[in-house]
C-alpha positions in Angstrom: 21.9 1.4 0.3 19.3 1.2 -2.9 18.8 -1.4 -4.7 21.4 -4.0 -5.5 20.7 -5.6 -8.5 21.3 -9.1 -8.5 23.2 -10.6 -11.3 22.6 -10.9 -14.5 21.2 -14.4 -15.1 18.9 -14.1 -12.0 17.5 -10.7 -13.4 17.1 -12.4 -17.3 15.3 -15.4 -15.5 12.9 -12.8 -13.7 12.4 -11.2 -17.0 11.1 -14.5 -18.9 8.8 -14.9 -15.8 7.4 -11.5 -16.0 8.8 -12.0 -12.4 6.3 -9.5 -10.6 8.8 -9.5 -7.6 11.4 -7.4 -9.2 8.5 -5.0 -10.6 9.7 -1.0 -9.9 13.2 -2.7 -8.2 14.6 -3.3 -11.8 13.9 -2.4 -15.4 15.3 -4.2 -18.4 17.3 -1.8 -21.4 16.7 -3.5 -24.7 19.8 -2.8 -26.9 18.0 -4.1 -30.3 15.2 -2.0 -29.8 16.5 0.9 -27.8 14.0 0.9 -25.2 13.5 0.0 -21.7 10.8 -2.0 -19.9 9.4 -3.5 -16.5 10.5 -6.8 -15.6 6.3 -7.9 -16.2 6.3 -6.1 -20.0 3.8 -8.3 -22.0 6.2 -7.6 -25.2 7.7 -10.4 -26.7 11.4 -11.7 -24.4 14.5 -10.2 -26.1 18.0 -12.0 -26.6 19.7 -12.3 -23.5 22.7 -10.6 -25.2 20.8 -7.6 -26.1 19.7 -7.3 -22.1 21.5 -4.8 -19.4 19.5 -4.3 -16.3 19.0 -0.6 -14.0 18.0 -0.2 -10.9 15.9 3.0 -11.7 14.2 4.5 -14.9 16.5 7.7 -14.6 19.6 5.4 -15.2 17.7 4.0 -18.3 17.2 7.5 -19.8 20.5 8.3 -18.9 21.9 5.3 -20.9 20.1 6.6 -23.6 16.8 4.1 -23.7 13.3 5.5 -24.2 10.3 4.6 -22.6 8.4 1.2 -23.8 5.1 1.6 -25.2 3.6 -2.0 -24.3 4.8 -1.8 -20.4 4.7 2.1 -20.3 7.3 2.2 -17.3 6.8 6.1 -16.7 3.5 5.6 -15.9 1.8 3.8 -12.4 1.0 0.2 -13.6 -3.0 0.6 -13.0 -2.9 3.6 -15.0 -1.3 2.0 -18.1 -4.2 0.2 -18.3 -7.1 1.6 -19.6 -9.8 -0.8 -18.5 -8.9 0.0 -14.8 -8.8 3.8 -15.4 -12.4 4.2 -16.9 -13.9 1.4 -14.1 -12.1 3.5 -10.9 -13.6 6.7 -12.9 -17.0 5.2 -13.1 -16.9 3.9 -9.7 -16.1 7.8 -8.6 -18.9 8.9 -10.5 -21.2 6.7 -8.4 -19.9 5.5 -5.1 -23.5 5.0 -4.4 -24.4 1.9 -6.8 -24.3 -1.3 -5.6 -21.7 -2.5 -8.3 -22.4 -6.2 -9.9 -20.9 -8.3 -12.5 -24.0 -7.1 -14.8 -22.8 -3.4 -14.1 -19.3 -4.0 -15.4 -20.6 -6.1 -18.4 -22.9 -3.3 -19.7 -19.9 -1.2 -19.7 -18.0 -3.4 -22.5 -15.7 -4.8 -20.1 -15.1 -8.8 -19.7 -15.5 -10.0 -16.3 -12.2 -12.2 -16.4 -9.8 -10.0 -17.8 -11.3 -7.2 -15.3 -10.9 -9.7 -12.4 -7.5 -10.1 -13.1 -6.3 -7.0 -14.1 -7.5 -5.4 -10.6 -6.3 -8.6 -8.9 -3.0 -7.6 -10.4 -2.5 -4.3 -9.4 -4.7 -3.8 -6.2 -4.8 -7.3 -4.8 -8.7 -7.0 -4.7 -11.6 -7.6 -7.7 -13.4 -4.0 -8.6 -16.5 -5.6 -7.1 -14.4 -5.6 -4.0 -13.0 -2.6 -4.3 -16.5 -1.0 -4.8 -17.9 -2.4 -1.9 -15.0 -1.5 0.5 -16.5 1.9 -1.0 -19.2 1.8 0.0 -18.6 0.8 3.4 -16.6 3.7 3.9 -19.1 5.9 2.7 -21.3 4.4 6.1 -17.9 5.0 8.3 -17.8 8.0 7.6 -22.2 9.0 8.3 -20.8 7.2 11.8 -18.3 9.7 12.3 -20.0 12.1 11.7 -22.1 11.3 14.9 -24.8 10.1 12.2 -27.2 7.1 13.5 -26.5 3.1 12.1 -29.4 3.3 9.9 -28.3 6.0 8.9 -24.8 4.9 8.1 -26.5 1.6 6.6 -28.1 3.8 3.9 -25.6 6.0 3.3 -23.6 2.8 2.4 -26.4 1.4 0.0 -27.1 -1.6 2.4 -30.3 -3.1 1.5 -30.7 -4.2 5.4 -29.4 -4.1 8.9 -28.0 -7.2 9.1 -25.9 -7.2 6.0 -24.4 -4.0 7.0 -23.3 -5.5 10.5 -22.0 -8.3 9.2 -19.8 -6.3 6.3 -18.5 -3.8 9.2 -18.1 -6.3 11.4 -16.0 -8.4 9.0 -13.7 -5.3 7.7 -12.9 -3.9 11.1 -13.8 -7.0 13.7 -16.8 -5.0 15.3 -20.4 -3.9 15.1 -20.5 -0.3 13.9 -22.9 0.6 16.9 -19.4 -0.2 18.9 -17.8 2.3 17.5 -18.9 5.3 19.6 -17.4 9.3 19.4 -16.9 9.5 23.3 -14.1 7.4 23.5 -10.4 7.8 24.2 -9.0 5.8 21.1 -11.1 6.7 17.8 -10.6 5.5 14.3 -10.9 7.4 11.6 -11.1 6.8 7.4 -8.2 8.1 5.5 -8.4 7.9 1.2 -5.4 7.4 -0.4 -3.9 6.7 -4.2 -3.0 3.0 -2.8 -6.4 2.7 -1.1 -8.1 3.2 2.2 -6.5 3.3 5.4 -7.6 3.3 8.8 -6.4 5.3 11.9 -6.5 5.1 15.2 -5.7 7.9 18.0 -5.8 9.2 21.3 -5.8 12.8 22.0 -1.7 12.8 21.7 -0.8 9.9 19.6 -1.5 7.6 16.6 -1.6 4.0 17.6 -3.0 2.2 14.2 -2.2 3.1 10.4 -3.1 0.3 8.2 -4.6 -0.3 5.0 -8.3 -1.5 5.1 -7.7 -4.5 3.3 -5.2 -5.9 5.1 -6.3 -9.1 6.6 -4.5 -8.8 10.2 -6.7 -5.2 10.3 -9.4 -7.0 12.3 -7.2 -8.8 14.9 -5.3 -5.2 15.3 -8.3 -3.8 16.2 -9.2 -6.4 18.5 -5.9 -6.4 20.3 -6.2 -2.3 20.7 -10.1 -2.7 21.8 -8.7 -5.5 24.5 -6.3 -3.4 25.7 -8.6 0.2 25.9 -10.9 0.3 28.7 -13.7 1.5 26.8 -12.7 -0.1 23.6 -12.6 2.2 20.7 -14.9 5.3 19.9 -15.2 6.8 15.9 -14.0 10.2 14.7 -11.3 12.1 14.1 -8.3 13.5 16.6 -5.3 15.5 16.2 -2.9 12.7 16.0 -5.2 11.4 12.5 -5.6 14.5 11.2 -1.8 15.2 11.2 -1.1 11.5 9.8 -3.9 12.4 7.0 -2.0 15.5 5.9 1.4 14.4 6.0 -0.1 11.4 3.9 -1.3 13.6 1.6 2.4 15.2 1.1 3.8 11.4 1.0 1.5 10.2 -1.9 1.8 13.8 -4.5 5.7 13.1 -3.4 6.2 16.3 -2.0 7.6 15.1 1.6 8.4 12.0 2.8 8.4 13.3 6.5 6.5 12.0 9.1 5.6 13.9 12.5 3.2 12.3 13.7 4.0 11.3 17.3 3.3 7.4 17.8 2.3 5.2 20.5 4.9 2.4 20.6 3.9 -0.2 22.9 5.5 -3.3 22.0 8.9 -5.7 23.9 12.4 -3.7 23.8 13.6 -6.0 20.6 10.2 -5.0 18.6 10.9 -1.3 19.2 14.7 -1.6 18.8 13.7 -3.4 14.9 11.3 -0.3 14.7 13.5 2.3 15.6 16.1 1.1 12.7 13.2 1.1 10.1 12.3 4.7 10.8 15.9 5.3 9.9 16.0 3.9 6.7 16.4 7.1 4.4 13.4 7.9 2.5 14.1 6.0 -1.2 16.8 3.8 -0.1 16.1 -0.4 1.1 17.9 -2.3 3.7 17.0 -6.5 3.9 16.4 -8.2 7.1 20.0 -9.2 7.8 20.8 -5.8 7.0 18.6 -4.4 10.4 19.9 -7.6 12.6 23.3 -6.4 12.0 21.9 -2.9 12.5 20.7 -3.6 16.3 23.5 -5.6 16.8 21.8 -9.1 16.7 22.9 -10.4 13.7 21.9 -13.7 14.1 18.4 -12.8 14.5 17.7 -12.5 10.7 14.0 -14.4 11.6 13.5 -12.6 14.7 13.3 -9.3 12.8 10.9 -10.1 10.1 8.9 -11.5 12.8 9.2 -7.7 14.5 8.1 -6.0 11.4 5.4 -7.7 10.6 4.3 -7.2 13.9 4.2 -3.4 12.8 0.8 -1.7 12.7 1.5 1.7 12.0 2.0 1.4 7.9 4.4 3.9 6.3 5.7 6.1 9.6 7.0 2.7 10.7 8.6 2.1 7.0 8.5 -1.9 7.3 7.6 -1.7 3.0 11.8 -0.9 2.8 12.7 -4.2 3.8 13.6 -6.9 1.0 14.7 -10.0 0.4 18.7 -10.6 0.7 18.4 -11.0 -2.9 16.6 -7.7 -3.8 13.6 -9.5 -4.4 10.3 -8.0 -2.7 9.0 -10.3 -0.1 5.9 -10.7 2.0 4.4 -7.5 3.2 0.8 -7.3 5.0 -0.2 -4.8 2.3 0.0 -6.6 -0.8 3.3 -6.7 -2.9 1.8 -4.9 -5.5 1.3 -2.1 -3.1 5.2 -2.2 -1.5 5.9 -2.0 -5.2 4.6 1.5 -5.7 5.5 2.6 -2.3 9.2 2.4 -3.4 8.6 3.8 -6.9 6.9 6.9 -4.6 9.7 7.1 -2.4 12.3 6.8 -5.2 10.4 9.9 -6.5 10.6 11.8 -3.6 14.6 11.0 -3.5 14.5 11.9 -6.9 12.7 15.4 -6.3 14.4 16.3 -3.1 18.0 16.2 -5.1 16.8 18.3 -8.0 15.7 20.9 -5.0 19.1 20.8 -3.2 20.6 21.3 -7.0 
């Protein structure tokens, strides 16, 4: 199924709220003003009469609505604002500074609309954002078999210690654990939605999660218990397949995953798994939805338990799942992230039916 809008009064209620729930699930078609919005436009609440809700923005063009200037619903949500778009340019332009609330005031910005603009959309403060940066930037010196001090400068760590300690928090090691000869390695991968990190063997992918999600560490952990040797750095075949077919997922050119996967979890984990990887690419089920899917349709709880328990992001599509009520609902990502996941994926449904047309 897509979708299913739920009715009318629950939608208008979501709207007042500037509900961020229902943001990308549903968009609002103004009949007074003839245009459509998110669910979270800052414009001032129309007359419930003058309200009809879609489930996607080609259904509001359809109906004949045009775009909303205030909430621009064409666009990606951080991209409508232009505060965010000249602070992620700037922080491209130097990946290297060690970014302070003094930087982003000499730039004209305020510090508390910035905080929560990027709060809003990312789930993480710039200066966050900016130092995840540039702790990739000493990941990636590691991988490529450069030394920690190394690494440690590369990242713009004014000492050792500090560097160990900002590793060791993201990825629940010291970066001098992390060695190239090992049989599981992780590996950086950049998205549009943010860092990721993977972990293979020579054959398979066993991690793909985002860097800032906070079971990351304990994932790790659980992979470095179970390893002999723990886990080395650098890239293997299994990562650099995930990192090009992530590449294809994000410019929505193919939401097709190939990537063979190491799934090493109890029969009912894998039987939950094995229905979310049959989910059709731009379409949501809820959890009762998979229950009844396995044949267990009692074990509504039992199933979100199972996909949260999922640590490979996006092959293992555990962002389709929402509430019974079409609302989004907890995902390990960040709801603002599941958000734009589906728009994606309603995109790539959307380009792969013009193609078969």
């Amino acid at each position: 199924m897509l979708f299913d809008l739920p009715d009318h009064d629950t939608l208008y209620a979501a709207l007042l709220a500037r509900d961020a729930r229902y943001d990308g699930q549903a968009f609002v078609c103004v009949a007074s003003t003839g245009v459509f919005c998110r669910l979270t436009c800052p414009a001032r609440k129309p007359k419930r009469e003058n309200c009809s809700f879609h489930p996607t923005i080609g259904a509001c063009i359809e109906a004949g609505f045009r775009p909303c200037k205030r909430c621009h619903p064409l666009q990606a949500a951080a991209l409508a604002d232009p505060a965010i778009a000249a602070l992620l340019a700037a922080l491209d332009e130097r990946p290297d500074l060690r970014w302070s609330e003094v930087h982003v005031e000499q730039l004209g910005f305020d510090l508390s609309t910035v905080r929560r603009s990027f709060k809003r959309h990312f789930g993480m403060t710039f200066l966050e954002m900016a130092w995840q940066r540039r702790l990739r930037e000493g990941f990636e010196t590691l991988a490529e078999g450069g030394k920690v001090i190394a690494a440690q400068h590369e990242a713009s760590f004014s000492s050792a210690s500090a560097f160990r300690a900002a590793f060791a928090r993201l990825l629940g090691c010291a970066p001098a654990d992390l060695r190239a000869d090992r049989l599981l390695r992780a590996t950086w991968i950049a998205t549009p939605l943010g860092d990721m990190i993977a972990v293979s063997s020579r054959t398979h992918l066993h991690l793909l999660e985002f860097v800032d999600r906070k079971g990351l560490p304990a994932e790790l952990k659980r992979l470095q218990a179970g390893s002999k040797e723990g886990i080395g750095i650098g890239a293997l075949p299994p990562s650099e397949q995930a990192a090009s077919e992530l590449a294809d997922y994000f410019a929505a050119r193919s939401g097709r995953f190939a990537t063979p996967l190491a799934l090493t979890a109890p029969i009912f984990t894998r039987q939950v798994w094995d229905a979310l990887r049959e989910i059709p690419v731009g379409e949501t089920r809820s959890y009762s939805d998979i229950a009844r899917q396995i044949g267990r349709p009692s074990a509504t709880r039992a199933v979100a338990r199972a996909n949260g328990a999922n640590q490979i992001a996006l092959m293992i599509p555990c962002h389709r799942v929402i509430g019974a009520d079409g609302a989004l609902t907890g995902y390990g990502g960040g709801l603002w992230r599941k958000q734009r996941l589906i728009e994606i994926e309603r995109q790539l449904r959307s380009n792969s039916k013009s193609s078969a047309s």
